[in-house]
N, C-alpha and C positions, 0 to 999 in steps of 0.2 A: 730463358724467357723467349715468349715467342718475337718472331717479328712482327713488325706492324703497318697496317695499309690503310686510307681510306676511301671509300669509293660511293659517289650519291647509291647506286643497287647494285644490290651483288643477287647474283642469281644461282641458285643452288641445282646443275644441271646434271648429266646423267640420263634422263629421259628427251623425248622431242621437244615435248613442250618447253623443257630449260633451252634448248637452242633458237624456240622459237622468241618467248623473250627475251632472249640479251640479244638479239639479232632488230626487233623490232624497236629496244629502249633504245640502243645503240643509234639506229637511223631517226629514231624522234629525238636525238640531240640530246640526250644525257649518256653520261660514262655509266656502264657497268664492268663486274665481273664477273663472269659466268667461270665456275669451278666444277669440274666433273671429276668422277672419279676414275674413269679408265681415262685412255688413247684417245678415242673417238667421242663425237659429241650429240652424233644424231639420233639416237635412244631407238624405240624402236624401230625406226625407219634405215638402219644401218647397223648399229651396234649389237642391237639384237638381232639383227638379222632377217626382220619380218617385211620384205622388202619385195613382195605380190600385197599390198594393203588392202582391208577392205575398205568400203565406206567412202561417201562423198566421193563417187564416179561422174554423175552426170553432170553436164556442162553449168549448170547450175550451180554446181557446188563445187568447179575447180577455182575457186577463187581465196585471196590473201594468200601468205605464203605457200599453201600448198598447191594453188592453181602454180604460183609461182617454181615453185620448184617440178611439177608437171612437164610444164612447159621447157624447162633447161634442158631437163633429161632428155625431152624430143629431140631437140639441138642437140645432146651432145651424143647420142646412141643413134648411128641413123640405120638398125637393124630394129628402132619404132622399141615399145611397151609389150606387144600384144602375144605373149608367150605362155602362157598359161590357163586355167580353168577357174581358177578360185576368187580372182580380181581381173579387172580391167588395164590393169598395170602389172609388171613384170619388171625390175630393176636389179642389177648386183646389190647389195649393199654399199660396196667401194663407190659404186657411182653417185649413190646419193649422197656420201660421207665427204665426196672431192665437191660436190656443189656448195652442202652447207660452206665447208670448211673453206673455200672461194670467198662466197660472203662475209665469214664471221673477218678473215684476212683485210676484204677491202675496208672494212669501218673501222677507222682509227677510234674511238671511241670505246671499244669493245675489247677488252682484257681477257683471251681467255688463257685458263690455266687447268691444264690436263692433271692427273694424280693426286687429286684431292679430296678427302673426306672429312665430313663434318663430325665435329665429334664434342662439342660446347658451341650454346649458344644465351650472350648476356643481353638480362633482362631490365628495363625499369619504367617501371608503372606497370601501363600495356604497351609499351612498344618493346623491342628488342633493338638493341643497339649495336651488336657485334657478334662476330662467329670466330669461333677457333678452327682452325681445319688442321688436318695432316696429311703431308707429303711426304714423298720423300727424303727431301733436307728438312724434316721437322716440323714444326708448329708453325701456323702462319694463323696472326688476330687481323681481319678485319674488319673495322667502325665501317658504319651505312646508317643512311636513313630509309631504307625500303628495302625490305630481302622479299625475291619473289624463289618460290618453291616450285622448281620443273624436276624435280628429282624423281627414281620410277616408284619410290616405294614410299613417298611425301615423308620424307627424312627430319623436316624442321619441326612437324609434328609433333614424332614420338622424340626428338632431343627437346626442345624447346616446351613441351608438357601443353601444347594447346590442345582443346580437347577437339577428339575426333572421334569418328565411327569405323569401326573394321568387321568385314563379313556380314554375315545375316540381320536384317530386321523381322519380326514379324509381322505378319498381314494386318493385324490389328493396329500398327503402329500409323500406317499411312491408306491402308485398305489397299494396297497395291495386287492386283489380281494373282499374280504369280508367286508370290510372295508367299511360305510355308506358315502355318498358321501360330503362333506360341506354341500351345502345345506337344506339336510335333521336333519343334527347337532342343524344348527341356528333355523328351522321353525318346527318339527315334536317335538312335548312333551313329547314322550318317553326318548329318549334323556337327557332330564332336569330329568325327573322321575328316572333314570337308568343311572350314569354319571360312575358305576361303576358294576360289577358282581354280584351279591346276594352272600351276606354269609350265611352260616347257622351254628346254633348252635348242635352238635352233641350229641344225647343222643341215651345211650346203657339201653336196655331190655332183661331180663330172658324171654327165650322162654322155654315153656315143649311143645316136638314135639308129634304130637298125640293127644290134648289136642284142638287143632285149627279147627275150622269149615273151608273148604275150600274156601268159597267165604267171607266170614266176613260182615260186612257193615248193615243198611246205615253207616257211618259214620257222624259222628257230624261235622256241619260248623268248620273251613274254611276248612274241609279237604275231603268234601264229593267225591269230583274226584278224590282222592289218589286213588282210585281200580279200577277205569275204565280201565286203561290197563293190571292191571295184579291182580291176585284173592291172597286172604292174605298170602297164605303160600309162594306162590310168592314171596311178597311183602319181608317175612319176610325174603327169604332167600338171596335176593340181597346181603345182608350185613349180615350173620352170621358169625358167630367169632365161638374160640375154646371154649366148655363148654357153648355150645347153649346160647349165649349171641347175642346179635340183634344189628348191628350198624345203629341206623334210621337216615340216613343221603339222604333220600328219597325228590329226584327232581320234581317231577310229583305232583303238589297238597298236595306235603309234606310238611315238614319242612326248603325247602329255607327261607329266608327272605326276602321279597319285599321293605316293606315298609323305603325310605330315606337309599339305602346303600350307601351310600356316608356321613351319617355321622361320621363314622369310621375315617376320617380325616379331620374334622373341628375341630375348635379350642374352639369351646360354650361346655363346661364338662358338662351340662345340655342335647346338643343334643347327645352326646356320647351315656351318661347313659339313656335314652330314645329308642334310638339303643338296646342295651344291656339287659335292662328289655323288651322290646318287645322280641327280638330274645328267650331270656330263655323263657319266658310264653307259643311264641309259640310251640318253640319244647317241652317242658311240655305235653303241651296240645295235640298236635301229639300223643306221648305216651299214653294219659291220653286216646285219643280217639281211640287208636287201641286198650290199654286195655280192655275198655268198652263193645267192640265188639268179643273178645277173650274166655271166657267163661270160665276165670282162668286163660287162658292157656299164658298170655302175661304181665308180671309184672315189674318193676321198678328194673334194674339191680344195684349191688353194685360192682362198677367197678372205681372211681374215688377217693380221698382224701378229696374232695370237700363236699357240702352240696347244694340241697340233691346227692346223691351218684351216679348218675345215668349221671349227666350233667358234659360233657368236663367238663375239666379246663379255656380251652378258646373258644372262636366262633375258625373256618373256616374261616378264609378270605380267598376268591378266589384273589384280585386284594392286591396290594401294591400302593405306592407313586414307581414311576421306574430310576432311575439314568440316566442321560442322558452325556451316555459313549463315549469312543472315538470309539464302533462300538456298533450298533442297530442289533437287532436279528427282524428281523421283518415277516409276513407270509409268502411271495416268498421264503425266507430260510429253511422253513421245509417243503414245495414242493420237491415231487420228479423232477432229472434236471431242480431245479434252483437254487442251494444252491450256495454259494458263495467261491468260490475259497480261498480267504483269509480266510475265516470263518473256511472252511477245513485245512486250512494249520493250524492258530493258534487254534485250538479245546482245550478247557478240560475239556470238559464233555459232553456224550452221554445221549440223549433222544431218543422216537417216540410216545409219548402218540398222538393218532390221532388228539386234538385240542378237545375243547369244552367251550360254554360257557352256564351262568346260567343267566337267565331272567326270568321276568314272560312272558307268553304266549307262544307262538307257538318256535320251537327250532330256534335258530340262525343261517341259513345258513352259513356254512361255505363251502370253498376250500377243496376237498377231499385228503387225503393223506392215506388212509389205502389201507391194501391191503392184497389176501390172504396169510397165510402162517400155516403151519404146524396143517389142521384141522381146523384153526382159522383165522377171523382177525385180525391183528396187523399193529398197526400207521409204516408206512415208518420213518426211523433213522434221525436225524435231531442232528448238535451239538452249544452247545457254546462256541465260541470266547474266548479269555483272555481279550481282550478291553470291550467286556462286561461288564466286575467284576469294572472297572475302567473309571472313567473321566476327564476331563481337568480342573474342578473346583478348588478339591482338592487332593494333591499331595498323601495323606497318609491314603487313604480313598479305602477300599474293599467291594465291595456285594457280597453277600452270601447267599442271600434266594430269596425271588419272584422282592426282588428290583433289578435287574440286568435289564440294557440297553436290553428292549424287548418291542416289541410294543405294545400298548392294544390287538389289533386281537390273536398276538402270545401268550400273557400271555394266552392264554389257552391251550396251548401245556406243555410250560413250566414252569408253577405252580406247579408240581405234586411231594409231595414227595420224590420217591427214585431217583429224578433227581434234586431235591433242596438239597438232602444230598448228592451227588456229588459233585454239584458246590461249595459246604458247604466247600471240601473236597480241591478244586480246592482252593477255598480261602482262607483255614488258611495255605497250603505249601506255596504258592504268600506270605503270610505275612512272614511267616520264613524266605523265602527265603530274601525276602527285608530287614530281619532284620541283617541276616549272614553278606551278601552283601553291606550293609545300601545303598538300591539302592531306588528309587521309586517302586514303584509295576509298572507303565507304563515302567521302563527301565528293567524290567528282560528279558533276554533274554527268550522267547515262549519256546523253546527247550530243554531249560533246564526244566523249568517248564513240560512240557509234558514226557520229560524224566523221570522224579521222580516220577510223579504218574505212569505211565506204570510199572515202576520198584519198586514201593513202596514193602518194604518187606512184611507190615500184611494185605492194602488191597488194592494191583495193579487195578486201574484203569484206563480202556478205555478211548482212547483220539481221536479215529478216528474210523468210523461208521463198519465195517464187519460182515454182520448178521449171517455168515456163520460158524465165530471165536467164539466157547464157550468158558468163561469166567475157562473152567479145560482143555482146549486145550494144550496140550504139546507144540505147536511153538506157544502161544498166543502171550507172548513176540518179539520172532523176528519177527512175522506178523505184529502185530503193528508197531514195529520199521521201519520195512520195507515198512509200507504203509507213515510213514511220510516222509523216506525219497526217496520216488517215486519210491519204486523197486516193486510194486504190492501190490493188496490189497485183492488177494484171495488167499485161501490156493492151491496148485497142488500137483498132486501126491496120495499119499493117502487118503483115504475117512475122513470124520472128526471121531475125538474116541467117543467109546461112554461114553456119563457122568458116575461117580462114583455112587456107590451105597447111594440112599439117605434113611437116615434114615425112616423105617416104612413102607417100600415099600414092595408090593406085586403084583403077580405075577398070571395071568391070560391066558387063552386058549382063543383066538378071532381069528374069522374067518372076512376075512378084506375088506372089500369094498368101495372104495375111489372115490367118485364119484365127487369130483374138488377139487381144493389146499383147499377151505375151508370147504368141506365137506367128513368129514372123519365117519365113521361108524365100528364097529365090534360086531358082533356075539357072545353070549356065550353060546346059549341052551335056553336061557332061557330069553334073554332082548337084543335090540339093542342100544347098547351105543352109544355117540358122542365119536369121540377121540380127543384129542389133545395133540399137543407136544409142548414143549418151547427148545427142542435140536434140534439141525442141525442134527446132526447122525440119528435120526429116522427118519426126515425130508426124509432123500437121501435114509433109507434105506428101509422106511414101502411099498413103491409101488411096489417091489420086490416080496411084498408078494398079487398082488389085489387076490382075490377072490381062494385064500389059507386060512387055518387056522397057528395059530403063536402063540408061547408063549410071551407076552410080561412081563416089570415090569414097576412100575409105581404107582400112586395112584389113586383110585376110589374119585370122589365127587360127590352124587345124588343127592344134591342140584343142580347144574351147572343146567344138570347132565350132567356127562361128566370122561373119563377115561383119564388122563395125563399121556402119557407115556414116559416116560424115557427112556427105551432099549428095545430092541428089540433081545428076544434069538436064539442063533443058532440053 
C-alpha cells in the first residue's frame, strides 16, 4: 500500500512554471507540495539548462518573480549577466538553481520533494482528489483540494484523461496566419515527420578565450553546416555563460533533435527511451565535434550533478500536451492591434518574446511582431488570460508551464522561461486564493487575482502590457492599477526615472549617433560600439544627446558586442 499525505495543493513540478507556483502558493499562506521528478526544480531555467533566456528583457517586463530572480543573480554574480549574443542575460544554470532553491528552503510552508513521478491520478465528479507518485522508497498517495500542473510536458493531462491539444492546428481552425492550412496537415509528410517542435538536449562547455581558431571546422557529420552562418567564436559566444562556460543550445545544424519528436508523449517506454539516448548522443557529439576542431581550447564543462557532468539534467522541450481552457491564447493575440479585449481585461501575465519555432530545414515563417526599440529589437507585449490556467474539464485543475490553453502557432511565443515563471506565479496565488476562499479557480473573481500579484509584497508582477512603465518606477503600482481600471495606461507628466544603480556598472565617455530606433552606435576614441538599452529613461533621453558626446553607465559585453546602457549622466 502506498503511503499517505494530505496537502491543501500539491503542485506537480519539474518545469519553471512548477517552481513558480509552489513558491508563490507557499508565500500567500497556504501549504503545498511541489513533487519533481529529478534533483533540481528550476525546469528550464536550470535543469535544462537554458540559462541565456529569451523574452521579457526590458525594464518593463522584469517584473514578479522573474524581475525577482533577475535582480538576485545581479547580487549574487558580480561578473554582471552580460556574456553573450543570444539574450540579454547570461547565468550558470547552478546559479539560478541555488536562488530558487534559497527560496523554496526559506517558506516553511512549502514541502518540496525531489524523485518523484506521477503515475495515477483519482477522480470524482470533475474534480480530482489525489495523486500516486513514485520514488524511490515506492508509492506515495497524496489527498488535495487543488493540483496545479508545472510539469514540462503537462503530465496531469495525459494521466488524469483531461482533454487537451497536441501539435498542429489548421488555419481554418482559428484563421491563425501562420498556421498550415488542413489540407497541407492530411497530404504533406512533413507534418507526420514533425507533429511537434524539436527538442534539444542542452550541453554546457569550458571555453579558454584566445585558445580558438576563428573559423574552426570542417566539422564532423551531422554537424558540418553548424558554421556556415557564423565562424566558431561566433558560434561559441551565442550562449556564453559566466566563467566562460558555453551553453550549446545551437539551431542551425546543431544540436536540435529531429529525429520522431513526438515521441516525448507516447505511451511505448521503449520509444521514449529511444528519444532520449538519441537526443544525449547527439548533443555529446555536437560537443565532441566542436571540441575536435578547437585546438584545446573547447572542453567538456562540469556544471550539472548528473553524469557525465556536462549534460542538462533534462532535454528542452519546446512543445507540451496544452489544456484546452475556457479561453485559447492563439497568434492574432500577440499581434500588434489584434489582441483581445477580454484577454486584456483578465491578464496575468506579461510576454513579447517575438514567436519562434524549431524544425528541421528552412525557418518557419511566421506573422511579424517585433519591432524597434531602444537600439534594439524586441517582440511587441502580448499577455495571458486567467481562463488560460483553467478548463471546463476539471474543476480543481491549474497550469502553470507551457501546458496553458495556447495554440501550437503561439506556443512559440509563450514557451519562454521568464514568462513561464510568471504564469508559474500567476498559478500558485489562483490556488491559494481558491484555497482561502474554497472557491473554484474558474470562480475567483480576475481582480482580485490581478490585484495581488500587482501589489505582491517580494515580487509585484505586471498584469497589463506598458513598455513605457519600468518595473523601479515610482507610480508603477498606480499605473498598473489605473490601466485596469480604464484611467490610462501611460505615464504623463514627468519623464520616466532613471533605473537604480546596478551592481558592477561602469561608466563611459560616448559620443552618440542614433541612426534609427534600432540602430544605435557610440564613440569612445578608440571603437564604435552598438548600444542598447532595456530602460525607457535612456530610451526618452539618449536622442537629446545625437552627435554630442555623453557620459553614460551601464555595462560593456564584446561578445554581443554591444554597450547596455542604463543611465544617462547629466
Amino acid at each position: 500500500m502506498p503511503r499517505e499525505l494530505h496537502v491543501p495543493v500539491l503542485v506537480l513540478g519539474g518545469g519553471t512554471g512548477g517552481a513558480g507556483a509552489a513558491l508563490q502558493c507557499a508565500r500567500s499562506g497556504v501549504a503545498c507540495l511541489l513533487a519533481t521528478p529529478g534533483p533540481w526544480l528550476g525546469g528550464m531555467l536550470s535543469a535544462s539548462g537554458v540559462s541565456a533566456p529569451d523574452g521579457n528583457e526590458l525594464a518593463a517586463w522584469q517584473t514578479g518573480l522573474w524581475g525577482a530572480l533577475l535582480r538576485q543573480l545581479r547580487r549574487d554574480l558580480p561578473e554582471g549577466l552580460d556574456h553573450n549574443w543570444v539574450s540579454c542575460f547570461g547565468f550558470r544554470p547552478a546559479d539560478a538553481e541555488r536562488v530558487l532553491q534559497r527560496w523554496v528552503e526559506a517558506e516553511p510552508l512549502l514541502d518540496w520533494r525531489p524523485g518523484l513521478v506521477l503515475r495515477e491520478l483519482e477522480q470524482r465528479g470533475s474534480s480530482f482528489t489525489a495523486a500516486i507518485l513514485e520514488g524511490s522508497d515506492g508509492l506515495l498517495r497524496i489527498r488535495f483540494e487543488l493540483l496545479v500542473d508545472g510539469s514540462e510536458l503537462g503530465d496531469a493531462l495525459a494521466v488524469g484523461g483531461v482533454p487537451h491539444r497536441l501539435g498542429w492546428e489548421p488555419r481554418e481552425h482559428w484563421q491563425e496566419p501562420s498556421a498550415p492550412p488542413a489540407a497541407d496537415l492530411l497530404t504533406n509528410p512533413f507534418f507526420q515527420r514533425q507533429p511537434v517542435q524539436s527538442p534539444t538536449w542542452v550541453v554546457l562547455a569550458q571555453w579558454r578565450p584566445g585558445t580558438l581558431p576563428m573559423e574552426g571546422g570542417p566539422l564532423a557529420p551531422p554537424f558540418a553546416a553548424a558554421l556556415e552562418r557564423h565562424p566558431l567564436d561566433r558560434l561559441l559566444a551565442y550562449g556564453r555563460l559566466p566563467g566562460d562556460l558555453v551553453m550549446l543550445n545551437w539551431p542551425l545544424d546543431g544540436n536540435d533533435w529531429h529525429e520522431d519528436p513526438g515521441a516525448a508523449f507516447s505511451a511505448d517506454p521503449a520509444r521514449r527511451q529511444a528519444q532520449l539516448t538519441g537526443m544525449r548522443s547527439h548533443s555529446l557529439g555536437f560537443l565532441e565535434a566542436l571540441a575536435a576542431i578547437s585546438d584545446g581550447g573547447l572542453v567538456a564543462a562540469d556544471a550539472f550533478p548528473g553524469t557525465p557532468a556536462c549534460l542538462a539534467l533534462q532535454p528542452y522541450w519546446r512543445e507540451s500536451r496544452r489544456l484546452q481552457g475556457h479561453a485559447t491564447v492563439r497568434e492574432q493575440d500577440l499581434l500588434p492591434g489584434q489582441e483581445s479585449a477580454e484577454h486584456l481585461r483578465t491578464a496575468v501575465a506579461v510576454g513579447n518574446y517575438p514567436n519562434d519555432h524549431h524544425y528541421p530545414g528552412p525557418d518557419w515563417p511566421l506573422a511579424g511582431r517585433s519591432r524597434p526599440w531602444g537600439g534594439r529589437w524586441s517582440g511587441a507585449p502580448f499577455v495571458i488570460p486567467f481562463a488560460a490556467l483553467h478548463g471546463p474539464s476539471i474543476d480543481n485543475l491549474l497550469m502553470a508551464d507551457k501546458g496553458i490553453s495556447v495554440s501550437h502557432m503561439a506556443n512559440g511565443a509563450t514557451r519562454l522561461g521568464p514568462l513561464i515563471l510568471n504564469i508559474g506565479q500567476a498559478a500558485g496565488l489562483a490556488a491559494a486564493l481558491a484555497v482561502h476562499r474554497q472557491q473554484r479557480p474558474a470562480d475567483l473573481p480576475v481582480r482580485l487575482l490581478q490585484d495581488q500579484l500587482i501589489g505582491d509584497r517580494r515580487a509585484p508582477a505586471a498584469v497589463v502590457p506598458l513598455p513605457e512603465l519600468a518595473w523601479h518606477d515610482p507610480a508603477w503600482l498606480d499605473q498598473q492599477r489605473g490601466a485596469l481600471d480604464g484611467l490610462g495606461r501611460r505615464r504623463t507628466g514627468d519623464a520616466p526615472p532613471t533605473a537604480p544603480v546596478e551592481p558592477g556598472e561602469e561608466a563611459i565617455s560616448l559620443e552618440i549617433n542614433l541612426e534609427a530606433e534600432g540602430r544605435w552606435w557610440g564613440w569612445d576614441g578608440q571603437r564604435r560600439w552598438p548600444l542598447i538599452t532595456l530602460e525607457p529613461s535612456v530610451r526618452a533621453t539618449l536622442p537629446r544627446y545625437q552627435g554630442r558626446r555623453v557620459t553614460v553607465r551601464g555595462r560593456p559585453n564584446p561578445w554581443g558586442p554591444w554597450w547596455r546602457i542604463n543611465g544617462v549622466e547629466p
